[in-house]
CHARMM internal coordinates of N, CA and C (Angstrom, degrees):
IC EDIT
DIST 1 N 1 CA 1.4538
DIST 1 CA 1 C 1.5320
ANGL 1 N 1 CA 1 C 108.71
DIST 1 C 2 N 1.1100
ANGL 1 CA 1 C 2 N 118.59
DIHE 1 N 1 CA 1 C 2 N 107.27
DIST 2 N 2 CA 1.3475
ANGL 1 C 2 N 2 CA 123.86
DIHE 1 CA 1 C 2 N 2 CA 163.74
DIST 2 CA 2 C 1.1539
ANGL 2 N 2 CA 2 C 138.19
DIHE 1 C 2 N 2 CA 2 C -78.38
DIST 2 C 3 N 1.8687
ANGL 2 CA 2 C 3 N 118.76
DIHE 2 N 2 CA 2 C 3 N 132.46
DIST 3 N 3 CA 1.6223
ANGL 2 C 3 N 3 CA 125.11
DIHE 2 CA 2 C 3 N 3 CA -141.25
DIST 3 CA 3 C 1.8319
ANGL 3 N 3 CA 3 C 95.33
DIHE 2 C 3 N 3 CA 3 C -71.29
DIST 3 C 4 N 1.2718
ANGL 3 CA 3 C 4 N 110.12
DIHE 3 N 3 CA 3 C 4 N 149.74
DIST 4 N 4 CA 1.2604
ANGL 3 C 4 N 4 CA 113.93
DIHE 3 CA 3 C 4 N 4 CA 178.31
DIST 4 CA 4 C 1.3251
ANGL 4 N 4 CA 4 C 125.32
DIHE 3 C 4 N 4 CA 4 C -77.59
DIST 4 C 5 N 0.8137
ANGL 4 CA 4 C 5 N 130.99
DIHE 4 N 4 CA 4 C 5 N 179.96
DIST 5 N 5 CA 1.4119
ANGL 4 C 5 N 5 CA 122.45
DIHE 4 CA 4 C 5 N 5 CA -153.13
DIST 5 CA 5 C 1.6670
ANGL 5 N 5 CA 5 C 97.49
DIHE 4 C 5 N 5 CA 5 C -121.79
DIST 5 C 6 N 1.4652
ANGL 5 CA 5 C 6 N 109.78
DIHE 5 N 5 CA 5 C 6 N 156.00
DIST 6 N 6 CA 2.2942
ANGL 5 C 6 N 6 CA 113.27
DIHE 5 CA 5 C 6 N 6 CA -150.65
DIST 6 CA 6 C 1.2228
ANGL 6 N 6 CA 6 C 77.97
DIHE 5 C 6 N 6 CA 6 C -114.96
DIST 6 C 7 N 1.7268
ANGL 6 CA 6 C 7 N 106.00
DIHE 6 N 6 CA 6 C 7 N 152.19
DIST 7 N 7 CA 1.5952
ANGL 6 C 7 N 7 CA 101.69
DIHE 6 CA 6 C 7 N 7 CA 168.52
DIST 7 CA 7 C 1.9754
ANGL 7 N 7 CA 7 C 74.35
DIHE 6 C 7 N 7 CA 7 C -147.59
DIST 7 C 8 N 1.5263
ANGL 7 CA 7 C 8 N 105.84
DIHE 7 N 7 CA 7 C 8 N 129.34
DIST 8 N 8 CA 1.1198
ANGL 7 C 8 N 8 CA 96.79
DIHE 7 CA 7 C 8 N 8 CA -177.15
DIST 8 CA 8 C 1.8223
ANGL 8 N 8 CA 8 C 95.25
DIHE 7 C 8 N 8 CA 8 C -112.17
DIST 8 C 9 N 1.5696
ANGL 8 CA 8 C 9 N 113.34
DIHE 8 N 8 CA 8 C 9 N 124.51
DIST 9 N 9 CA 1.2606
ANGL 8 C 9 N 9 CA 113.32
DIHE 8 CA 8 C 9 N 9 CA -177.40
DIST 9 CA 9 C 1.1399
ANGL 9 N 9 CA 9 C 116.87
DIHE 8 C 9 N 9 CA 9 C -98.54
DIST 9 C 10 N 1.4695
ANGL 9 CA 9 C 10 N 123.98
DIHE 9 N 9 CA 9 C 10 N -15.51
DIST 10 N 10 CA 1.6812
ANGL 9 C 10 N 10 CA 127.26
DIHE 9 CA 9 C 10 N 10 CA -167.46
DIST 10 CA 10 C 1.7812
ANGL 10 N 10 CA 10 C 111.77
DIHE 9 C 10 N 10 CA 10 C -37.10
DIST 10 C 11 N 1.1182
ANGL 10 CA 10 C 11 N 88.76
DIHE 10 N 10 CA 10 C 11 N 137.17
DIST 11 N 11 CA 1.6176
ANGL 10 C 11 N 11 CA 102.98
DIHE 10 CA 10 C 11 N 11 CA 157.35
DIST 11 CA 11 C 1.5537
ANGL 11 N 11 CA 11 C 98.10
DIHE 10 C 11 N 11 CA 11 C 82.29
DIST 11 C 12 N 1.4874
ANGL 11 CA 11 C 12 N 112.61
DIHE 11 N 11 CA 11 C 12 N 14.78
DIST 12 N 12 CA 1.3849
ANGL 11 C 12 N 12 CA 112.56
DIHE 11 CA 11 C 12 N 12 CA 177.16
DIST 12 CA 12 C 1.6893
ANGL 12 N 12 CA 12 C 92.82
DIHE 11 C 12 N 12 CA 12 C -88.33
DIST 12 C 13 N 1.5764
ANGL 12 CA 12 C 13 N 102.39
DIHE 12 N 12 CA 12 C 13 N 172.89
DIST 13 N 13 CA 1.6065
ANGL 12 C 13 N 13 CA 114.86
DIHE 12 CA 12 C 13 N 13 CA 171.62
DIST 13 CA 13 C 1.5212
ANGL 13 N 13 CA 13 C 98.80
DIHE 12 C 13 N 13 CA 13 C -117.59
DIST 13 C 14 N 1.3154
ANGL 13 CA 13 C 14 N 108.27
DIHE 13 N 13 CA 13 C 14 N 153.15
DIST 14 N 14 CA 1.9310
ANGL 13 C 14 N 14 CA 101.97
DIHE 13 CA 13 C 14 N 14 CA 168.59
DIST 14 CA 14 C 1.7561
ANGL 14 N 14 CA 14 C 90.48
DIHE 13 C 14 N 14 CA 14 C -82.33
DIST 14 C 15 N 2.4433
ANGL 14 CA 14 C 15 N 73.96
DIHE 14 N 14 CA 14 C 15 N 152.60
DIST 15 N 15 CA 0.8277
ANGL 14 C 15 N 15 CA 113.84
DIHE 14 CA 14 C 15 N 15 CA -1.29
DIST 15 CA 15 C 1.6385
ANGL 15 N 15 CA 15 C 130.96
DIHE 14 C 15 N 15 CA 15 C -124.27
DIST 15 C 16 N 1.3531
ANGL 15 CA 15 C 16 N 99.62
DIHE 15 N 15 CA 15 C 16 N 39.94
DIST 16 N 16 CA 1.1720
ANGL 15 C 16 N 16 CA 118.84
DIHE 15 CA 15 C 16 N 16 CA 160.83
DIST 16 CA 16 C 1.6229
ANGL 16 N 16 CA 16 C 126.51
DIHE 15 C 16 N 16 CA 16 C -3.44
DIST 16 C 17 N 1.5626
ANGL 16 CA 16 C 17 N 107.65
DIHE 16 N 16 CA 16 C 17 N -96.40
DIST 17 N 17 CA 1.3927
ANGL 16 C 17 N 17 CA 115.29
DIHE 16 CA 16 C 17 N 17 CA 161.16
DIST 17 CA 17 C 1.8000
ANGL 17 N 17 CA 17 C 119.11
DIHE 16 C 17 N 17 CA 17 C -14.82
DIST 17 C 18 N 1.1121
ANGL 17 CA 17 C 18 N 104.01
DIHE 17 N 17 CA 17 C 18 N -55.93
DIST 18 N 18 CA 1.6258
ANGL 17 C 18 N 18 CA 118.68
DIHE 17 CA 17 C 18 N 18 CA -165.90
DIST 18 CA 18 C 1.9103
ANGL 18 N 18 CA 18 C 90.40
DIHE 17 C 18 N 18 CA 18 C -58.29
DIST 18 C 19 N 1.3490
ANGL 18 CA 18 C 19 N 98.46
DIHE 18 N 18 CA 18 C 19 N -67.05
DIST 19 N 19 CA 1.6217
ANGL 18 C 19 N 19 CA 126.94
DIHE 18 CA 18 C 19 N 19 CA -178.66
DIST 19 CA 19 C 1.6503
ANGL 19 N 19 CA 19 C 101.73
DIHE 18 C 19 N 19 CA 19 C -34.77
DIST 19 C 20 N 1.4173
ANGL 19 CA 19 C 20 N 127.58
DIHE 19 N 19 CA 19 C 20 N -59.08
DIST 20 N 20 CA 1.4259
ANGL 19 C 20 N 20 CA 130.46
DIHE 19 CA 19 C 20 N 20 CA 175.46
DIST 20 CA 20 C 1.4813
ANGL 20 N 20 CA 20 C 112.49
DIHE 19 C 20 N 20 CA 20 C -50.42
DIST 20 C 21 N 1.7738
ANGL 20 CA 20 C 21 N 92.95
DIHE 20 N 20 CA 20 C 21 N -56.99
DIST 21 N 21 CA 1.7625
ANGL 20 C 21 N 21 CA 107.42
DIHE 20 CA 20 C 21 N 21 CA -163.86
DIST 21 CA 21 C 2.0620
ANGL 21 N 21 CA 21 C 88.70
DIHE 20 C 21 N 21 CA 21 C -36.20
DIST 21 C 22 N 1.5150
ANGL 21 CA 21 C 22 N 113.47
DIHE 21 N 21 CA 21 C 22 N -75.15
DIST 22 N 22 CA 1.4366
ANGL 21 C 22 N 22 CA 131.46
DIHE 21 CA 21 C 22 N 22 CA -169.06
DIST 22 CA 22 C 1.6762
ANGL 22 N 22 CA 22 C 103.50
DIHE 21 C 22 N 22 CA 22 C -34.05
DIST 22 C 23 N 1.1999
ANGL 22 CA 22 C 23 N 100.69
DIHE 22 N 22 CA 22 C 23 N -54.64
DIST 23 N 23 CA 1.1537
ANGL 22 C 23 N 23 CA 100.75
DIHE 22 CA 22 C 23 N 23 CA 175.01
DIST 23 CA 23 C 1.6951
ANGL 23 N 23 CA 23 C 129.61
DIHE 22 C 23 N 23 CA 23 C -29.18
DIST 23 C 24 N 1.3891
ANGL 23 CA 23 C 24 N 106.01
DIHE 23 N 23 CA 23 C 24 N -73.99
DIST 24 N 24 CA 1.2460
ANGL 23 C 24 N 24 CA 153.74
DIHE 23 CA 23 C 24 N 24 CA -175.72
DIST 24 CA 24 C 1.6256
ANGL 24 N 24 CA 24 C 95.80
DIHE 23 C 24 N 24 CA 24 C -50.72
DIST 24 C 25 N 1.4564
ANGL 24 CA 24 C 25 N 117.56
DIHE 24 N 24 CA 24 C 25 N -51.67
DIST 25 N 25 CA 1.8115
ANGL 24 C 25 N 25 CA 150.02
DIHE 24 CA 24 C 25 N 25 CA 179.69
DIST 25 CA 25 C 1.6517
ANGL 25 N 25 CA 25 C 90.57
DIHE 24 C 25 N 25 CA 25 C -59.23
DIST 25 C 26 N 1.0145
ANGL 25 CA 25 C 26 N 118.04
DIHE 25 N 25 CA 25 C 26 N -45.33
DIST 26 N 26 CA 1.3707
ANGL 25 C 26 N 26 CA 120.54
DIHE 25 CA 25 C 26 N 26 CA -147.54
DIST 26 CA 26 C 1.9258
ANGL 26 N 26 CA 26 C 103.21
DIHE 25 C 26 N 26 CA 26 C -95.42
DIST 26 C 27 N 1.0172
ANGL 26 CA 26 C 27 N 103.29
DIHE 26 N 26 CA 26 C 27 N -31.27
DIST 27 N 27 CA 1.4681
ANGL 26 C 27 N 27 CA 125.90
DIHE 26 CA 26 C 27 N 27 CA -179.65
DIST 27 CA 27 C 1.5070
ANGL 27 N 27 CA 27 C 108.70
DIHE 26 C 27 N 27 CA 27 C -87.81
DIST 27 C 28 N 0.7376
ANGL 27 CA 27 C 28 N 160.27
DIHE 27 N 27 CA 27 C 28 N -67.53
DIST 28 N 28 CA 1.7136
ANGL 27 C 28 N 28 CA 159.21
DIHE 27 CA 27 C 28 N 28 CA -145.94
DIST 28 CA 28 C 2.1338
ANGL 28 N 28 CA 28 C 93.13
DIHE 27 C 28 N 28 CA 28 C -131.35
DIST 28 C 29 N 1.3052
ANGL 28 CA 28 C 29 N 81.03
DIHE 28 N 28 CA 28 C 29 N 154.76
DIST 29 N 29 CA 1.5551
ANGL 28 C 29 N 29 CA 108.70
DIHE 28 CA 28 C 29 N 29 CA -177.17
DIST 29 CA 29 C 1.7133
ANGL 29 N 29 CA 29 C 102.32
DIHE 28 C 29 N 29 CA 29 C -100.71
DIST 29 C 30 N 1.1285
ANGL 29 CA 29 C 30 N 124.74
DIHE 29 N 29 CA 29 C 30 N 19.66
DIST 30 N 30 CA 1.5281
ANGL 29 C 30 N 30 CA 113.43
DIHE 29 CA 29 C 30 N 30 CA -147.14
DIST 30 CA 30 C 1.7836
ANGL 30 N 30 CA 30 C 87.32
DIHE 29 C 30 N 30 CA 30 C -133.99
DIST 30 C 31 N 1.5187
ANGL 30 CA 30 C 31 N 115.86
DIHE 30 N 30 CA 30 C 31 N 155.66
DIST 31 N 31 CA 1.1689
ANGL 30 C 31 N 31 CA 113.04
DIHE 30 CA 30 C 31 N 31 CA -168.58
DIST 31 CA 31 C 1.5993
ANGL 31 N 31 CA 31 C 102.47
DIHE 30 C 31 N 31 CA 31 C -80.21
DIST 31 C 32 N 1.6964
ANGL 31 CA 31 C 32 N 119.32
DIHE 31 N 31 CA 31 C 32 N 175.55
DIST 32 N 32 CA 1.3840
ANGL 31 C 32 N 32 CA 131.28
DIHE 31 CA 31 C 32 N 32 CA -162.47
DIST 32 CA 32 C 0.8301
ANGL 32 N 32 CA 32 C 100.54
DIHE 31 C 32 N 32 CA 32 C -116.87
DIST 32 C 33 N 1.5158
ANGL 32 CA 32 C 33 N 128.69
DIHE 32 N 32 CA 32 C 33 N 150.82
DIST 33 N 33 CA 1.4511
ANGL 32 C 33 N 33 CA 147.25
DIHE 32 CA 32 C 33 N 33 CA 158.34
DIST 33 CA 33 C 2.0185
ANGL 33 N 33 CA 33 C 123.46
DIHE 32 C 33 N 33 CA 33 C -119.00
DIST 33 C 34 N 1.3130
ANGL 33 CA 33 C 34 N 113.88
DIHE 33 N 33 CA 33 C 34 N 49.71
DIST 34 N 34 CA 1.3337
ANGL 33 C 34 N 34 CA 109.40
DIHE 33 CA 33 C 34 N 34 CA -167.54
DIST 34 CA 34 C 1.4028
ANGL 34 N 34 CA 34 C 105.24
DIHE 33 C 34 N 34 CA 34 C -78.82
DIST 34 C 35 N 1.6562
ANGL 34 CA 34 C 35 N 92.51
DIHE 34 N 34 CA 34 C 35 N 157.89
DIST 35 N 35 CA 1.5236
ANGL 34 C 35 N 35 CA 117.77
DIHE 34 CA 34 C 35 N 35 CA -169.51
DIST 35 CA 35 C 1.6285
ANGL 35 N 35 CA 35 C 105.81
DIHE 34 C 35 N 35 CA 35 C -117.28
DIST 35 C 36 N 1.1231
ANGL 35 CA 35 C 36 N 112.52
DIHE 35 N 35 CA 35 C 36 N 115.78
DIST 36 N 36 CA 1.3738
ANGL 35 C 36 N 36 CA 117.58
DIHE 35 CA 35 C 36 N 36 CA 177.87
DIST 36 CA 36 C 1.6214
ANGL 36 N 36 CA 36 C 109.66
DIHE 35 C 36 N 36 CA 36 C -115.78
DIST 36 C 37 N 1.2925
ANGL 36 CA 36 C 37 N 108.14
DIHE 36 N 36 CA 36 C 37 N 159.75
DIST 37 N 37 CA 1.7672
ANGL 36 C 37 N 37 CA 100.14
DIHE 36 CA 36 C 37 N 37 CA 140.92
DIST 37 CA 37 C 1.5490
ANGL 37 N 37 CA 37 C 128.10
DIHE 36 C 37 N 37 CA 37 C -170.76
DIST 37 C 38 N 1.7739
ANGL 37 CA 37 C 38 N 77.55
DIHE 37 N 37 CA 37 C 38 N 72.67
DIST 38 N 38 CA 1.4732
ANGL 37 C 38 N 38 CA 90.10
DIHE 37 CA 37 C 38 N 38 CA 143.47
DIST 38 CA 38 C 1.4722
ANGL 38 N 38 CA 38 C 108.27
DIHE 37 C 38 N 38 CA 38 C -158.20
DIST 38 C 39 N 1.7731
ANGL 38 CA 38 C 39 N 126.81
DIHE 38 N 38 CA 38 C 39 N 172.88
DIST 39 N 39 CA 1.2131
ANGL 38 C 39 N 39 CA 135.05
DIHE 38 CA 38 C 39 N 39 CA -165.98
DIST 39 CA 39 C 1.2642
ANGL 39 N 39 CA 39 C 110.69
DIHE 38 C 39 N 39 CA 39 C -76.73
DIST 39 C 40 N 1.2062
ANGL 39 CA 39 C 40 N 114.80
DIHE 39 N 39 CA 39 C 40 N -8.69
DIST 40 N 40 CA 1.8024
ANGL 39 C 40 N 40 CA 122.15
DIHE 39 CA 39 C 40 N 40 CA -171.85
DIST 40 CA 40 C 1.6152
ANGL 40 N 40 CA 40 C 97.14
DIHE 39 C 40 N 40 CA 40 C -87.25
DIST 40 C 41 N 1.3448
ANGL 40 CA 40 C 41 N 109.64
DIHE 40 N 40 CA 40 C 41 N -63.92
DIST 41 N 41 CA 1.5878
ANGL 40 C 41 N 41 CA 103.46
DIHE 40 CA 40 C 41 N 41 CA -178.72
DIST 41 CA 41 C 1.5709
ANGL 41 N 41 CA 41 C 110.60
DIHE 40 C 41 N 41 CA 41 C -67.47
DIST 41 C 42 N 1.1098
ANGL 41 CA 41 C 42 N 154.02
DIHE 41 N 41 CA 41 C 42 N 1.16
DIST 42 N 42 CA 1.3418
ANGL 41 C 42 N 42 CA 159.82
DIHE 41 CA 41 C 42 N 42 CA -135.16
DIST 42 CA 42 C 1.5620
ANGL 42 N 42 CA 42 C 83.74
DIHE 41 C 42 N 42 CA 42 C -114.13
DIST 42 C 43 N 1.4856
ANGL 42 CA 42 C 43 N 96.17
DIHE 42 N 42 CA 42 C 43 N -57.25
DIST 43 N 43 CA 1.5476
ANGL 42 C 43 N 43 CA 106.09
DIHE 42 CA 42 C 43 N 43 CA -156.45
DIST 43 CA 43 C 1.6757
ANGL 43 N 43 CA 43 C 104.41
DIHE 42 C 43 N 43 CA 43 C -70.24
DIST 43 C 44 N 1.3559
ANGL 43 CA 43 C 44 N 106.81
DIHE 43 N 43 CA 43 C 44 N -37.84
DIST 44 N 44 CA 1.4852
ANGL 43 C 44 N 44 CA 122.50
DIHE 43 CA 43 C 44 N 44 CA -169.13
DIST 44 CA 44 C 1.3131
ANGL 44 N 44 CA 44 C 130.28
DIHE 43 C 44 N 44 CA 44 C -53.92
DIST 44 C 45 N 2.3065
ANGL 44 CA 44 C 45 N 94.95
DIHE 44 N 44 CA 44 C 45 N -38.13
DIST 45 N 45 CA 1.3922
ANGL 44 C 45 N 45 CA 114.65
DIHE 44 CA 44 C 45 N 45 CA 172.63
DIST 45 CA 45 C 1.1374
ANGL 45 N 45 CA 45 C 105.68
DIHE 44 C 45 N 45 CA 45 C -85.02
DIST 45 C 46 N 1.7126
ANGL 45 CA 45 C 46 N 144.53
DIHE 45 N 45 CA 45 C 46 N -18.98
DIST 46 N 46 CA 1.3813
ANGL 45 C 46 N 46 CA 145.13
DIHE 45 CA 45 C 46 N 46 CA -169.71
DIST 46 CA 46 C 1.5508
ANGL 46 N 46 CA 46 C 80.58
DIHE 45 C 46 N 46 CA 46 C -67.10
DIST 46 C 47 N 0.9175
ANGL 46 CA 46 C 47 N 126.85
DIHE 46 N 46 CA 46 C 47 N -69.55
DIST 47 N 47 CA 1.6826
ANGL 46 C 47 N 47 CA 132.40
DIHE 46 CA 46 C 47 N 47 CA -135.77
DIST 47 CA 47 C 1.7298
ANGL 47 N 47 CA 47 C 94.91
DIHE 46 C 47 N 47 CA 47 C -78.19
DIST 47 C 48 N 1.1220
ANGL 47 CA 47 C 48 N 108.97
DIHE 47 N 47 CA 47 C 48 N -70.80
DIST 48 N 48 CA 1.5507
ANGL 47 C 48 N 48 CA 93.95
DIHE 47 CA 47 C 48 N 48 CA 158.41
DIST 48 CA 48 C 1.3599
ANGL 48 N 48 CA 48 C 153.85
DIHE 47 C 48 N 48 CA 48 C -13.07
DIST 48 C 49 N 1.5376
ANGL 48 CA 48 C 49 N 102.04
DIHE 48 N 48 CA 48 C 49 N -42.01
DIST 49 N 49 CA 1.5065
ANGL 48 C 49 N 49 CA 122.56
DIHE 48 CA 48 C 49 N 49 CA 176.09
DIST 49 CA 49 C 1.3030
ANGL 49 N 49 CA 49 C 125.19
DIHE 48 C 49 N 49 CA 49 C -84.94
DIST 49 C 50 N 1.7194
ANGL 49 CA 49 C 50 N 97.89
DIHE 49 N 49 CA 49 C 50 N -32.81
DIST 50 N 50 CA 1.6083
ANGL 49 C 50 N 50 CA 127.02
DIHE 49 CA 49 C 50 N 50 CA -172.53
DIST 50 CA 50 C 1.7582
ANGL 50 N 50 CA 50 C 96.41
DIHE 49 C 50 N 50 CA 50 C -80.72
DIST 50 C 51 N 1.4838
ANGL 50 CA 50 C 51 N 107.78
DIHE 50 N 50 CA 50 C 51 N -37.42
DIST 51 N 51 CA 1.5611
ANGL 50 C 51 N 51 CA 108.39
DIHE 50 CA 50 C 51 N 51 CA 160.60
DIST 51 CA 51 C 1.4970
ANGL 51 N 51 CA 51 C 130.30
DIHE 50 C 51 N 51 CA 51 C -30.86
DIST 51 C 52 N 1.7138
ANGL 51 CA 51 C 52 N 96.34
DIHE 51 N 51 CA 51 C 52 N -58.71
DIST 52 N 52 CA 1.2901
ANGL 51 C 52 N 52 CA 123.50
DIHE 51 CA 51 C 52 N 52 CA 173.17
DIST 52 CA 52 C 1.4038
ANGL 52 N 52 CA 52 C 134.33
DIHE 51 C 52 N 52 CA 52 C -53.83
DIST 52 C 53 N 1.7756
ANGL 52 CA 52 C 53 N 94.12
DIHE 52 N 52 CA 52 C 53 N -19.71
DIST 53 N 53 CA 1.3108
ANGL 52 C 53 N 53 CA 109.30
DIHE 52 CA 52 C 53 N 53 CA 175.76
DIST 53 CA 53 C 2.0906
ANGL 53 N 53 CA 53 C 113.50
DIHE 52 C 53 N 53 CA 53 C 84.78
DIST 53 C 54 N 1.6458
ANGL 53 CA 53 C 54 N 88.33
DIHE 53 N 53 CA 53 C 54 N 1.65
DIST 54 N 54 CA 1.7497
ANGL 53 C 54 N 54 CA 113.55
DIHE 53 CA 53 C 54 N 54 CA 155.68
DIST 54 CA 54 C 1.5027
ANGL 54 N 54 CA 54 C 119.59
DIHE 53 C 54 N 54 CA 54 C -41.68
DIST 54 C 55 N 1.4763
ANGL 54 CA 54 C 55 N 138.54
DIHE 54 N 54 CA 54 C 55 N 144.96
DIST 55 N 55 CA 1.2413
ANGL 54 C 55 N 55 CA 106.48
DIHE 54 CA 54 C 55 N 55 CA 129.71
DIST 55 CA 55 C 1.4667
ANGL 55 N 55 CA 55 C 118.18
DIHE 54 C 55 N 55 CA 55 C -97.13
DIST 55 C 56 N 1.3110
ANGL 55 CA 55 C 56 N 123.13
DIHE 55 N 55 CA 55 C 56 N -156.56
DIST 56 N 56 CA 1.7494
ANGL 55 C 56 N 56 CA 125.82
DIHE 55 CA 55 C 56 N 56 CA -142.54
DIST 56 CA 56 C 1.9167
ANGL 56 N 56 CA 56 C 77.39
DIHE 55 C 56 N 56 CA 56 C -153.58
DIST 56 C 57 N 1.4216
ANGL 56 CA 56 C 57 N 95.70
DIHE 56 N 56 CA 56 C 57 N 144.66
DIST 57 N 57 CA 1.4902
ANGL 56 C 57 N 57 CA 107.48
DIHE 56 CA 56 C 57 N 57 CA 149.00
DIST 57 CA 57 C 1.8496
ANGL 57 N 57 CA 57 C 113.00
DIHE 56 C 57 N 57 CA 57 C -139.00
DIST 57 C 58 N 0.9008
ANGL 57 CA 57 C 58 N 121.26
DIHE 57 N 57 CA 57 C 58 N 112.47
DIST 58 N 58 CA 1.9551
ANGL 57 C 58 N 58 CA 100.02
DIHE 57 CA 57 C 58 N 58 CA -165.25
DIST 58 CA 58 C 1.8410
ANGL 58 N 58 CA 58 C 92.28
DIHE 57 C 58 N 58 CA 58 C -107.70
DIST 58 C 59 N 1.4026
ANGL 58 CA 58 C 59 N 96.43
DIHE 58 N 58 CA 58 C 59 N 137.03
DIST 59 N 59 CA 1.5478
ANGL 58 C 59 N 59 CA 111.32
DIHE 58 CA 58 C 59 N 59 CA 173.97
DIST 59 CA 59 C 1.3596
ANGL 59 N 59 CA 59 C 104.82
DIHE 58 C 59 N 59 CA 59 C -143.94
DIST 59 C 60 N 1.5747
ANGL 59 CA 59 C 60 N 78.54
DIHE 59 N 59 CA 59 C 60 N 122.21
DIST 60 N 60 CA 1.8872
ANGL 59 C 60 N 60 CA 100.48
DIHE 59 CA 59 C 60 N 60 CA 178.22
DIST 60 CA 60 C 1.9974
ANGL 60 N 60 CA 60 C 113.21
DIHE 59 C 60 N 60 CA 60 C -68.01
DIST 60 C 61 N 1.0024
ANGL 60 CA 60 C 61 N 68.83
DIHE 60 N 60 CA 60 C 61 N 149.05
DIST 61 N 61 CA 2.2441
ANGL 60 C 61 N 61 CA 85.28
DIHE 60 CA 60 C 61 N 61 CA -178.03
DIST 61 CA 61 C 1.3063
ANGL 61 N 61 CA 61 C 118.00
DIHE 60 C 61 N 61 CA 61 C -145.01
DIST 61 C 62 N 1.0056
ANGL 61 CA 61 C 62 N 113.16
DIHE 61 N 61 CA 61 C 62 N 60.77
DIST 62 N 62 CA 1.8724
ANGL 61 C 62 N 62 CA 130.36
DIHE 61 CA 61 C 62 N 62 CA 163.53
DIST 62 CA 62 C 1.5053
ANGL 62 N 62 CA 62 C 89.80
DIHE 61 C 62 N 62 CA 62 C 98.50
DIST 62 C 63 N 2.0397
ANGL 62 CA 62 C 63 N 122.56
DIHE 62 N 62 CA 62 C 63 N -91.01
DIST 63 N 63 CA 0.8507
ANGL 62 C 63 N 63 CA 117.67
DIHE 62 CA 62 C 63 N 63 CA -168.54
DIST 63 CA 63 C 1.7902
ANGL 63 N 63 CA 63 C 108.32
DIHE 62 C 63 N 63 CA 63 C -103.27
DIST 63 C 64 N 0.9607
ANGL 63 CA 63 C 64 N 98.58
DIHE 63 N 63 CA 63 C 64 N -14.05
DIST 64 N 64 CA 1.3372
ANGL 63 C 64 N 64 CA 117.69
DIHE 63 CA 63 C 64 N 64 CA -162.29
DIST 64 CA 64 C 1.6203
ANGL 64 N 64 CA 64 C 118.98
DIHE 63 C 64 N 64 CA 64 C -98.63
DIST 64 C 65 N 1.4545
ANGL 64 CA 64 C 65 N 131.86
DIHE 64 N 64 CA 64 C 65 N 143.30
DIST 65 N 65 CA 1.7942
ANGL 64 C 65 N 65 CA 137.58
DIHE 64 CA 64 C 65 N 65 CA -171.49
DIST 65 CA 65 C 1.6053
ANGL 65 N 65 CA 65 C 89.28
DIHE 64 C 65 N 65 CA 65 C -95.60
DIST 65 C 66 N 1.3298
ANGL 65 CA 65 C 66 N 141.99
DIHE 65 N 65 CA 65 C 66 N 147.57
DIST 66 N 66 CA 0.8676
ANGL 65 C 66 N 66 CA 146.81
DIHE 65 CA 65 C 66 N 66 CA 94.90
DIST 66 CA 66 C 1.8542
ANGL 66 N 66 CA 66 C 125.75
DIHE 65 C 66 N 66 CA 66 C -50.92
DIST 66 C 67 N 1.1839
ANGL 66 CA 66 C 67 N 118.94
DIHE 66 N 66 CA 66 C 67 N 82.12
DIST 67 N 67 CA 1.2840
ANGL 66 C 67 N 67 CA 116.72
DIHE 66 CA 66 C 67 N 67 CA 161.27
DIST 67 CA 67 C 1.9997
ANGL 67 N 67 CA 67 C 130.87
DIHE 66 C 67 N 67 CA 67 C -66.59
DIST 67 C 68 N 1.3818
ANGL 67 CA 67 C 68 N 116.29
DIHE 67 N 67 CA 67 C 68 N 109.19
DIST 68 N 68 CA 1.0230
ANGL 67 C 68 N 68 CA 128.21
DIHE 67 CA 67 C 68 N 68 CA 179.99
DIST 68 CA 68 C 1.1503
ANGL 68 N 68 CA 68 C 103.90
DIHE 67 C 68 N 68 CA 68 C -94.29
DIST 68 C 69 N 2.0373
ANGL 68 CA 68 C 69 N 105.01
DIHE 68 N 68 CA 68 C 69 N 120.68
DIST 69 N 69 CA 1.5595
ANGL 68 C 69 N 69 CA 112.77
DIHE 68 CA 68 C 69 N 69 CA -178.75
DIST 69 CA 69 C 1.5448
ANGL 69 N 69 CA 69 C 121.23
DIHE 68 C 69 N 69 CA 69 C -139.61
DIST 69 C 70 N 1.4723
ANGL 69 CA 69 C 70 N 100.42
DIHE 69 N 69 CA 69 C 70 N 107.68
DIST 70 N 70 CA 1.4721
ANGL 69 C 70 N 70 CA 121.77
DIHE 69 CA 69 C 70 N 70 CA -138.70
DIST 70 CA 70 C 1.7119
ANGL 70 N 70 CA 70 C 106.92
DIHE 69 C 70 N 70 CA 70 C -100.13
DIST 70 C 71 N 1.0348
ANGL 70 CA 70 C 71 N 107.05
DIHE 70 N 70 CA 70 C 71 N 103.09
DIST 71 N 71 CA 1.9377
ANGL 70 C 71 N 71 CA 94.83
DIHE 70 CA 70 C 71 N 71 CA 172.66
DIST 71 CA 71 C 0.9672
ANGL 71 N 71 CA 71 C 133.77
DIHE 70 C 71 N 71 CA 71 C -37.46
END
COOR INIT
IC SEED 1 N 1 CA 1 C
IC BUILD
């Protein structure tokens, strides 16, 4: 099983984040691990991914979501 691949988005504004996540989706075959922090992009990449037909795992980290985005 190969480690997934980090996309660290913090301190981005939408819709940036979303824009990378695809990016990132679009580039490697391998599952995602983005780092956000805030609830707007959290929510933005869930829905996005779930678009994709992804699932999502989101785990909070002090201030920050780790979003897990799994083929």
């Amino acid at each position: 099983m190969s480690m997934p691949k980090k996309v660290d988005a913090r301190g981005l504004s939408c819709p940036q984040p979303v824009i990378v996540t695809k990016k990132a989706l679009e580039t490697s075959k391998e599952d995602l691990e983005v780092l956000v922090d805030n609830t707007t992009a959290r929510d933005n990449i869930v829905r996005f991914a779930k678009n994709l037909g992804c699932k999502t795992e989101v785990v909070e980290q002090g201030q920050d979501f780790i979003i897990k985005v799994m083929r």
